[in-house]
C-alpha positions in Angstrom: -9.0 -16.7 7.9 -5.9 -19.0 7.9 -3.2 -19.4 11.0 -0.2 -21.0 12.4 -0.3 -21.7 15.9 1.6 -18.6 17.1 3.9 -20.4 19.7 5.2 -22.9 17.2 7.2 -23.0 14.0 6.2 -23.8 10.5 5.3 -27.3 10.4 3.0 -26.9 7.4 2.8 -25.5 3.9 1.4 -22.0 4.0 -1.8 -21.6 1.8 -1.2 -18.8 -0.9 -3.6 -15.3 -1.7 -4.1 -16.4 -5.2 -6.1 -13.6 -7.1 -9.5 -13.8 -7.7 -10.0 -14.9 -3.9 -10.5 -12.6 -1.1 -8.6 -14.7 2.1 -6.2 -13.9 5.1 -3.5 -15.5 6.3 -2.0 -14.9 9.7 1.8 -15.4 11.3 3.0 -14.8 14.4 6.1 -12.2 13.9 8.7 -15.4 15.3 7.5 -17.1 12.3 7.9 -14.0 10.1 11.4 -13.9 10.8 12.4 -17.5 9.9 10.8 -17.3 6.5 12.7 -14.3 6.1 16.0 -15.8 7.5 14.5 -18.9 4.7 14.7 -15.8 2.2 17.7 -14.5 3.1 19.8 -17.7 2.8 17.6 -18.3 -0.8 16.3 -21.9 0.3 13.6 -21.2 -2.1 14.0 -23.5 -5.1 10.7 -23.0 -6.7 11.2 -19.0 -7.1 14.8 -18.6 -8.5 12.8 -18.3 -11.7 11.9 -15.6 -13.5 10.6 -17.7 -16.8 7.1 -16.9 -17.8 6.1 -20.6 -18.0 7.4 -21.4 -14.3 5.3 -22.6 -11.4 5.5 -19.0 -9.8 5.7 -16.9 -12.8 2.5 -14.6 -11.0 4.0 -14.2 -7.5 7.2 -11.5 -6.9 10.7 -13.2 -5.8 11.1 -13.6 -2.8 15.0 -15.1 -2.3 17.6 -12.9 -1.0 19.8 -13.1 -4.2 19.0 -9.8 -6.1 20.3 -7.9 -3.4 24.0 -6.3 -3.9 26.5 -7.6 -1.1 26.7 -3.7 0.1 22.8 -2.7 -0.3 21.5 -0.8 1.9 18.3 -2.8 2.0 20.5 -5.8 4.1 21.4 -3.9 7.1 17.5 -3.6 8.1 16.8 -6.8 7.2 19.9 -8.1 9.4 18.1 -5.9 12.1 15.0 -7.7 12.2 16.5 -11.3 12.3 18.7 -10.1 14.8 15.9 -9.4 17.0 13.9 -12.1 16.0 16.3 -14.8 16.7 17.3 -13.5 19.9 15.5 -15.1 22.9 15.5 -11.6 24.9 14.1 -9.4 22.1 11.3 -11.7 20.6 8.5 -10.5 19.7 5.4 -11.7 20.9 2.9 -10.2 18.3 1.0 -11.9 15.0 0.8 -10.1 11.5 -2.3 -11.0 9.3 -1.8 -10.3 5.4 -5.2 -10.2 3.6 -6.2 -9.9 -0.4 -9.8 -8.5 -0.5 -11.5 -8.8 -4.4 -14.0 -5.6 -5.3 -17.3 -6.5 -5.8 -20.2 -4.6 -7.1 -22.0 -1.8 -5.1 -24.4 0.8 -5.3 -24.3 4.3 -3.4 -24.7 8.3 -3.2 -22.8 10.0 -1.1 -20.9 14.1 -0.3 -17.2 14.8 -0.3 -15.5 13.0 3.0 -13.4 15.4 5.0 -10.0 16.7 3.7 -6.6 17.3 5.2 -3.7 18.5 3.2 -0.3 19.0 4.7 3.0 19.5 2.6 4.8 18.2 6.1 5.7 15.1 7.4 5.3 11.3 6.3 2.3 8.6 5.8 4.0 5.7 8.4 4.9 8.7 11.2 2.1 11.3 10.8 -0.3 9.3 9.6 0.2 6.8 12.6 -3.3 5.1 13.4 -5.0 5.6 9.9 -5.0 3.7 6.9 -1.7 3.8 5.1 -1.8 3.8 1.4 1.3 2.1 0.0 2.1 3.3 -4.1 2.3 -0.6 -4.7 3.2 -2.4 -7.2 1.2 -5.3 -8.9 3.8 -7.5 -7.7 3.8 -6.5 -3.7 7.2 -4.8 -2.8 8.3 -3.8 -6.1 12.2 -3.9 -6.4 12.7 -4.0 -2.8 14.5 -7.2 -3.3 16.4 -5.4 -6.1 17.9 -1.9 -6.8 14.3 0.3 -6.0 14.5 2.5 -3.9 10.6 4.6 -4.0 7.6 4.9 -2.0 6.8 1.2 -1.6 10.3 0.0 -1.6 10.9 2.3 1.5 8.3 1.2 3.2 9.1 -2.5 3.1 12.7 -1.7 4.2 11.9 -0.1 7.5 9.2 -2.8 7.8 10.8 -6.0 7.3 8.2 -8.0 7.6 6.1 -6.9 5.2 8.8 -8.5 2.8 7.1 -12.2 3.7 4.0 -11.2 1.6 6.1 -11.7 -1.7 5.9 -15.3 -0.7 2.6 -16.4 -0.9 0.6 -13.0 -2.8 0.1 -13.5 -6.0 0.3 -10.4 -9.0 -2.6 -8.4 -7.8 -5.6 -8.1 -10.4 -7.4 -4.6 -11.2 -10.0 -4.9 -8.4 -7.9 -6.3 -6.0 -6.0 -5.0 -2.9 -3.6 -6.4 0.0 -4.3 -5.4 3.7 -1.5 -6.3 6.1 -2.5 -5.8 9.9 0.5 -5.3 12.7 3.7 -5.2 11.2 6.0 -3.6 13.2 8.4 -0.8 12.1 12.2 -1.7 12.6 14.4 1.5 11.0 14.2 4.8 10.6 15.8 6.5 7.5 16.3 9.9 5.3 15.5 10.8 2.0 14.3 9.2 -0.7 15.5 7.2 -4.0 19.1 8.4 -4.6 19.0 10.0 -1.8 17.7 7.3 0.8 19.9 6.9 3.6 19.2 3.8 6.4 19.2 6.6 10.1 19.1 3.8 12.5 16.9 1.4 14.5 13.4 2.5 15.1 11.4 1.8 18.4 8.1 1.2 17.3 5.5 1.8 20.5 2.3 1.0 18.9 -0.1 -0.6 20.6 -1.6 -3.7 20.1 -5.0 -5.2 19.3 -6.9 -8.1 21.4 -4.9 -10.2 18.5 -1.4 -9.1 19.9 -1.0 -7.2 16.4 0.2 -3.8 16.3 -2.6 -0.9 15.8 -0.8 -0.3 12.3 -2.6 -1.2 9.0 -0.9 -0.8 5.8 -3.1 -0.8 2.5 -1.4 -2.0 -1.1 -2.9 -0.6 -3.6 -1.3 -0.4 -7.4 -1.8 2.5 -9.9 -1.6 2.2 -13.6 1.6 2.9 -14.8 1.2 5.0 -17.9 3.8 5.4 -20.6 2.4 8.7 -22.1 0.8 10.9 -19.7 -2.1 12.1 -21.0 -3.6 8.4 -21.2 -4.6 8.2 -17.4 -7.2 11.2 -18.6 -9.5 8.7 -20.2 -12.5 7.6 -18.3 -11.2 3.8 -18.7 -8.4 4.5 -17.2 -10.2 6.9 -14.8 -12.4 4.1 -13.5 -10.0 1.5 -13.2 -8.4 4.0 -10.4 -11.2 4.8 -8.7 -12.1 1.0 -8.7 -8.8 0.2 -7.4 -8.7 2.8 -4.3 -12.4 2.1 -3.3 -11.6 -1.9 -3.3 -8.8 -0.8 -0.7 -10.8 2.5 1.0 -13.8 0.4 2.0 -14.2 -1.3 5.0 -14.7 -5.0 5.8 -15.6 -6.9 8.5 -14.2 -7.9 11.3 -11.9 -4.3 10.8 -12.0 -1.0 12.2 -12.4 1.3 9.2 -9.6 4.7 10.2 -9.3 7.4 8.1 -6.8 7.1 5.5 -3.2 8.5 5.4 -2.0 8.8 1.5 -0.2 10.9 -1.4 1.0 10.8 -4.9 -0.6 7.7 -5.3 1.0 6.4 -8.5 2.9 9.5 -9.7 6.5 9.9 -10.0 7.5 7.0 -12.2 4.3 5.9 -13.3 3.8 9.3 -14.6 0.5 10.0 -12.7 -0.8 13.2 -12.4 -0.9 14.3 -8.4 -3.7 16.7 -8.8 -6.2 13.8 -10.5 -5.0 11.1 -8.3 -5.9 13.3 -5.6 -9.7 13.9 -6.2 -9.6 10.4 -7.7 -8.8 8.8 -3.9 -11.0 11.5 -2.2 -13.7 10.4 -4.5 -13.3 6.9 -3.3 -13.1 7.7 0.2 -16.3 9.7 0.1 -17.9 6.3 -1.1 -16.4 4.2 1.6 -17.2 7.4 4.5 -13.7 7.9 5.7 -11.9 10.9 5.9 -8.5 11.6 4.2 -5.2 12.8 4.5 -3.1 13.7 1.6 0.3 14.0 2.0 2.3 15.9 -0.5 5.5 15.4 0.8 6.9 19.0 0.7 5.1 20.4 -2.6 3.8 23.2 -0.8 2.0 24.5 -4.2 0.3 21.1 -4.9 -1.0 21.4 -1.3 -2.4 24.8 -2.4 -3.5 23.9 -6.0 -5.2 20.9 -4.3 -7.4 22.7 -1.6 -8.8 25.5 -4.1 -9.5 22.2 -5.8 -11.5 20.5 -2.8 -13.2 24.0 -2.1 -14.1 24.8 -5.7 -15.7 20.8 -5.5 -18.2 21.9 -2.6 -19.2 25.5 -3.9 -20.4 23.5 -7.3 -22.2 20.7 -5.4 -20.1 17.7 -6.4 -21.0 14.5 -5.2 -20.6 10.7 -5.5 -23.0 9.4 -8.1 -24.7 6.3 -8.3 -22.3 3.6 -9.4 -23.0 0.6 -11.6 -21.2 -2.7 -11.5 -18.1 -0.9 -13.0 -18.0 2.0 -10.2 -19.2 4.5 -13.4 -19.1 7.7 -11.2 -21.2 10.5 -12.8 -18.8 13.2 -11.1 -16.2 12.4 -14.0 -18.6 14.8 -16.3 -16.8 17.1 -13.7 -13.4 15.8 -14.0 -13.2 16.3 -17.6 -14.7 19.7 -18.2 -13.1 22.7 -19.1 -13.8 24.4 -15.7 -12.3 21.2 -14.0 -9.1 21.4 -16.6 -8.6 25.2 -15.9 -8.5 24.9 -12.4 -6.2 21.6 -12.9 -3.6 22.8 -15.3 -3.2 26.5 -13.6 0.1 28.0 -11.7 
C-alpha cells in the first residue's frame, strides 16, 4: 500500500501498477483533482505518444487533448475541478486504486444466489455492492476520446476515476483494477449516441474509517471477439472465468459485497449475454458472493436467464475442482446440447 500525505500536494513521483504486480496506491480526492487539472491542460510530456516503442506505450493516455472542444465528456470533468479547486466545496476524502494478479486456487463449491432485474442501473441500484465495469485492457477505454459505452460512462460521471490512466498499466489476462471511494459527480441519460450529460449529481455515500466513500468499482476486461462463435471454446471460456474470479474474490484488508453486473463484454466485443452470465455466476459461486445481473431493459434475457439459473440447480451443477488454470468441470455443462438448447431458444 502506497500514499500521499492527504493534507498536502504532490511533492513526489507517484509509483505506477505495473502488471504482473498486485499493489495499491492511494490519493486523497484534492490531489485527484490537480492531476486531473495536470491532464486537462496536457502537461504530460511523456504520454503525447502513441508509438509502440515509447516509454508509455503499455499505459492509456491520459492528456486532455483527444477530447473535441464541444464534448460532452468536458462539462463533467469542468465539474469536478470546479469543486475541487474551490476552498468551500473541497472534498475531504482519499481514493485508493489497486491492481490485484490471480493466483492459483483450489475449491468446490454450489451456485451463489441470483438476482435478475431488467430495471435500473449498476452505479444507482447496485449502490453498496461490487460494481463490475465492461473495462477495457487499457482502463477507461475511449473516455478521453469519442467512446461513449459502459465503461466510458462510468468514468464520465466519476471523474476521478479518469487519474488511474496515469499510472495503470495495460491490464494482463489474470489481472484486475479495484478502485475504493470515488465519488460520483453527474448524473446523465442514455447511452452511446444517445448519452446525454442530466446534471450534477449529489453523491451521499458514506464513508469508511479511511474517509473513502462506501463505493467500490471493479475493472474487469472481456475478450473482444471478432467472430462470435470463438468465445464458445473452452480457451476462451477459461480465460473469462479467470478474469471475473481474479476480480469476484475477495482480498484482505476488504469487505467482500455482493456484486452488481451485466453484459459483461457484449455489445461491441460481440459477447454472448446469456454465456457471460453463467460465466460470472460461476465465478462468484467460487469467491461466495451473491450476484446481481443487470440487463438493462432486456426483459426476455432477464427471462431466458432465470429458466437458465433454475434449470442449473434441478441438474445439480456445481463448481468443480479447479487446477492452476481455473479448468472448471461444469464447462462439460456449458457445451452440451441440453445447455445449447436452452441457450439458443426464443
Amino acid at each position: 500500500q502506497w500514499s500521499f500525505d492527504a493534507l498536502h500536494t504532490l511533492d513526489k513521483a507517484i509509483p505506477l501498477l505495473r502488471k504482473g504486480q498486485s499493489a495499491a496506491i492511494t490519493l486523497s480526492q484534492v490531489q485527484i483533482s490537480c492531476l486531473l487539472a495536470n491532464a486537462f491542460f496536457c502537461t504530460f510530456p511523456h504520454r503525447n505518444t502513441s508509438s509502440p516503442n515509447a516509454e508509455y506505450s503499455g499505459y492509456p493516455s491520459i492528456n486532455f487533448n483527444r477530447l473535441k472542444k464541444k464534448s460532452l465528456h468536458c462539462r463533467p470533468s469542468c465539474i469536478i475541478l470546479k469543486k475541487h479547486l474551490s476552498k468551500s466545496t473541497q472534498p475531504k476524502g482519499l481514493v485508493t486504486f489497486e491492481r490485484e494478479c490471480l493466483t492459483a486456487a483450489v475449491c468446490k463449491a454450489n451456485l451463489s444466489k441470483l438476482h435478475i432485474t431488467s430495471e435500473g442501473q449498476i452505479e444507482l441500484e447496485g449502490k453498496g455492492m461490487l460494481q463490475v465495469d465492461f473495462a477495457n485492457s487499457l482502463i477507461g477505454g475511449g473516455v478521453l476520446g469519442s467512446g461513449l459505452l459502459q465503461e466510458e460512462i462510468l468514468f464520465v460521471i466519476n471523474p476521478e476515476l479518469i487519474v488511474a490512466r496515469l499510472f495503470t498499466e495495460k491490464l494482463e489476462d489474470n489481472e484486475c483494477l479495484i478502485i475504493t471511494g470515488s465519488q460520483q459527480f453527474s448524473s446523465y441519460l442514455g447511452f452511446g449516441d444517445s448519452f446525454e450529460w442530466a446534471g450534477p449529481y449529489e453523491d451521499q455515500s458514506e464513508r469508511d474509517e479511511w474517509a473513502r466513500r462506501k463505493t467500490k468499482i471493479l475493472a474487469i476486461d472481456a475478450m473482444n471477439f471478432r467472430h462470435s462463435v470463438d468465445q464458445y471454446r473452452m480457451r476462451h471460456i477459461t480465460r473469462e472465468l479467470n478474469k471475473a474470479y481474479c476480480g469476484f474474490k475477495g482480498y484482505d484488508g476488504h469487505e467482500n459485497p455482493d456484486i452488481a453486473t451485466g453484459k459483461w463484454g457484449c455489445g461491441a466485443f460481440n459477447g454472448d449475454p446469456q454465456l457471460k452470465a453463467l460465466i460470472q455466476l460461476m465465478a462468484a459461486a467460487k469467491a461466495k458472493r451473491g450476484l446481481a445481473f443487470f440487463t438493462f431493459g432486456d426483459e426476455n434475457l432477464k427471462q431466458h436467464l432465470q429458466r437458465i439459473y433454475e434449470l442449473m440447480f434441478a441438474e445439480g451443477i456445481t463448481v468443480g475442482e479447479c487446477s492452476q488454470d481455473m479448468q472448471f468441470s461444469f464447462l462439460q455443462f456449458l457445451t452440451s446440447h441440453h445447455f445449447k438448447a436452452c441457450i439458443f431458444s426464443s
